[in-house]
C-alpha positions in Angstrom: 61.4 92.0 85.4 59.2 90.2 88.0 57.0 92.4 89.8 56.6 95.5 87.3 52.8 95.2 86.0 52.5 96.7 82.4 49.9 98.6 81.7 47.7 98.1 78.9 48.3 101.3 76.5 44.5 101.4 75.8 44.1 101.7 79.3 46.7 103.9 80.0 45.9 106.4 77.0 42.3 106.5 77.6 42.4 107.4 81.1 43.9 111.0 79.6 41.2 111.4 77.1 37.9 113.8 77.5 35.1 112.9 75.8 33.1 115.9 73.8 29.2 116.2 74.8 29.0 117.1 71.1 28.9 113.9 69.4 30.7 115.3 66.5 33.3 117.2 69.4 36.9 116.4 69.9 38.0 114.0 72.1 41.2 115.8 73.9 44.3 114.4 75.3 44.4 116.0 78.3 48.8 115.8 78.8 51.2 118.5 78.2 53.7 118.7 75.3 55.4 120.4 73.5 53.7 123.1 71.2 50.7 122.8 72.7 50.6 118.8 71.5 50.0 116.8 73.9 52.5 113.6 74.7 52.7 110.1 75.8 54.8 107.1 76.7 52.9 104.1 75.1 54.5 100.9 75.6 54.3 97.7 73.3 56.1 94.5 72.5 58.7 96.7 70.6 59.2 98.9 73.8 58.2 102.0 75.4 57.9 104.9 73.4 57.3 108.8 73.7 54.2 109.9 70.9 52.1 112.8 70.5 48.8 112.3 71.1 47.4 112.3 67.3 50.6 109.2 66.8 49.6 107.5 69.6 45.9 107.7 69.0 46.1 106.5 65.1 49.1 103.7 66.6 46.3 102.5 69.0 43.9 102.3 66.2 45.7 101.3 62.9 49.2 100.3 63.8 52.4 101.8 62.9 52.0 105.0 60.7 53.7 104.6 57.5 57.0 105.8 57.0 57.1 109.3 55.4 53.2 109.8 56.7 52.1 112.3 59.4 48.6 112.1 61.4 47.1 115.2 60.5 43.7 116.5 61.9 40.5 117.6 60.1 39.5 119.6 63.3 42.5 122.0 63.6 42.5 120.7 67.9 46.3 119.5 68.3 44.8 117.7 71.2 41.9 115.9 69.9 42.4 112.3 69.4 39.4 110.9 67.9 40.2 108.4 65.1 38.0 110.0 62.8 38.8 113.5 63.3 42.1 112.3 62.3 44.0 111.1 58.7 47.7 110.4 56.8 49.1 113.5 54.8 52.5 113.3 53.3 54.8 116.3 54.3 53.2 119.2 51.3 49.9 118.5 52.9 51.0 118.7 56.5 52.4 122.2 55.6 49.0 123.1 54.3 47.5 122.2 57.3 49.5 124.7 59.3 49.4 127.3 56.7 44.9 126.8 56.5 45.3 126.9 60.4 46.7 130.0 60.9 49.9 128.8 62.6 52.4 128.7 59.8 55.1 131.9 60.7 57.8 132.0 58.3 61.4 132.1 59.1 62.6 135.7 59.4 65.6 137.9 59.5 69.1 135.4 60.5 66.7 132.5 60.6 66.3 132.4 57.4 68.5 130.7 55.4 69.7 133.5 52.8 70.5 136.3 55.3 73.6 138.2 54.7 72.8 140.3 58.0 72.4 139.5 61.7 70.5 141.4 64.1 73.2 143.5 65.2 74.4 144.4 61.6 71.0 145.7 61.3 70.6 147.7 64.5 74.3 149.1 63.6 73.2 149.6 60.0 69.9 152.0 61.8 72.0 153.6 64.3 74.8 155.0 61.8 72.3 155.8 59.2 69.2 157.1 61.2 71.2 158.5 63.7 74.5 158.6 63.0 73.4 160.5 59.3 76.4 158.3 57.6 76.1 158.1 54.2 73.9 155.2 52.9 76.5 154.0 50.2 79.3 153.9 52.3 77.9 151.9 55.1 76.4 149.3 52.4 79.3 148.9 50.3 81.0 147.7 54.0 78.6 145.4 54.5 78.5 144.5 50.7 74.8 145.6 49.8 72.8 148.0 47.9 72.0 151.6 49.1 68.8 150.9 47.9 68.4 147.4 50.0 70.5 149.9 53.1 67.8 152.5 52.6 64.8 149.7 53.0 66.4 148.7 56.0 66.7 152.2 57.5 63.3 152.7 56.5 62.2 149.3 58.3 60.3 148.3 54.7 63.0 145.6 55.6 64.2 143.4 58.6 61.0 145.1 60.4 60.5 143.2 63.2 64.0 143.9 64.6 64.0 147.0 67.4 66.5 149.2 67.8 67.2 152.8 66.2 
């Protein structure tokens, strides 16, 4: 289109970047996103194209990032873009990553994939129990558990992090 100006994505993606007095600091992407990851549009000869900053910084450097590859960072900074604070991990080592950095939380209670409960079978489960003083095995055998796994529940050793009676 006549009369747009692209911008060179150097240009643009450096303009968003803070340099570390420490010359082994981060240099940060200074851009919101998502999860605490910064974002940006870079645009190319393929088009224009929304990244996270560690993509866009290892794009800028090395080109495309190979297909089933993540850009991973040795500094634990989700905004530092420095080419050599960053490096390719395949998806086991990208979990690591998260784990070694402290911000892995596993799934829990319905989000989990084998959950027979919901929170409200739980919270019903406490309040007939706990309160209620219904018989254990009764009110598992309707919701086809254990009175042992009913019990744990009732005892929050289970489903813990769910409020309610």
């Amino acid at each position: 289109m006549a009369g747009l100006r692209r911008v060179d994505p150097w240009k643009r993606f450096v303009k968003h970047v803070t340099l570390s007095s420490d010359p082994d600091g981060c240099f940060e992407l200074n851009l919101a996103g998502p999860y605490g990851y910064p974002t940006i549009s870079i645009t190319d000869e393929s088009g224009s194209r929304g990244m996270r900053g560690n993509r866009a910084a290892w794009f800028l450097w090395h080109g495309e990032t190979p297909a089933g590859k993540y850009v991973l960072h040795t500094c634990d900074n989700r905004k530092c873009v420095r080419p050599d604070h960053l490096y390719l991990g395949d998806a086991k080592d990208n979990i690591h990553d998260c784990m070694n950095g402290g911000r892995f939380t596993p799934p829990m209670g319905e989000k989990q994939g084998h959950a027979k409960l919901t929170r409200g079978d739980v919270i019903d489960i406490r309040r007939r129990c706990v309160l209620g003083g219904e018989n254990q095995y009764v009110v598992a055998e309707e919701y086809g558990l254990s009175q042992s796994w009913v019990s744990r529940i009732c005892k929050r050793e289970s489903w813990r992090h769910v409020d309610g009676p």
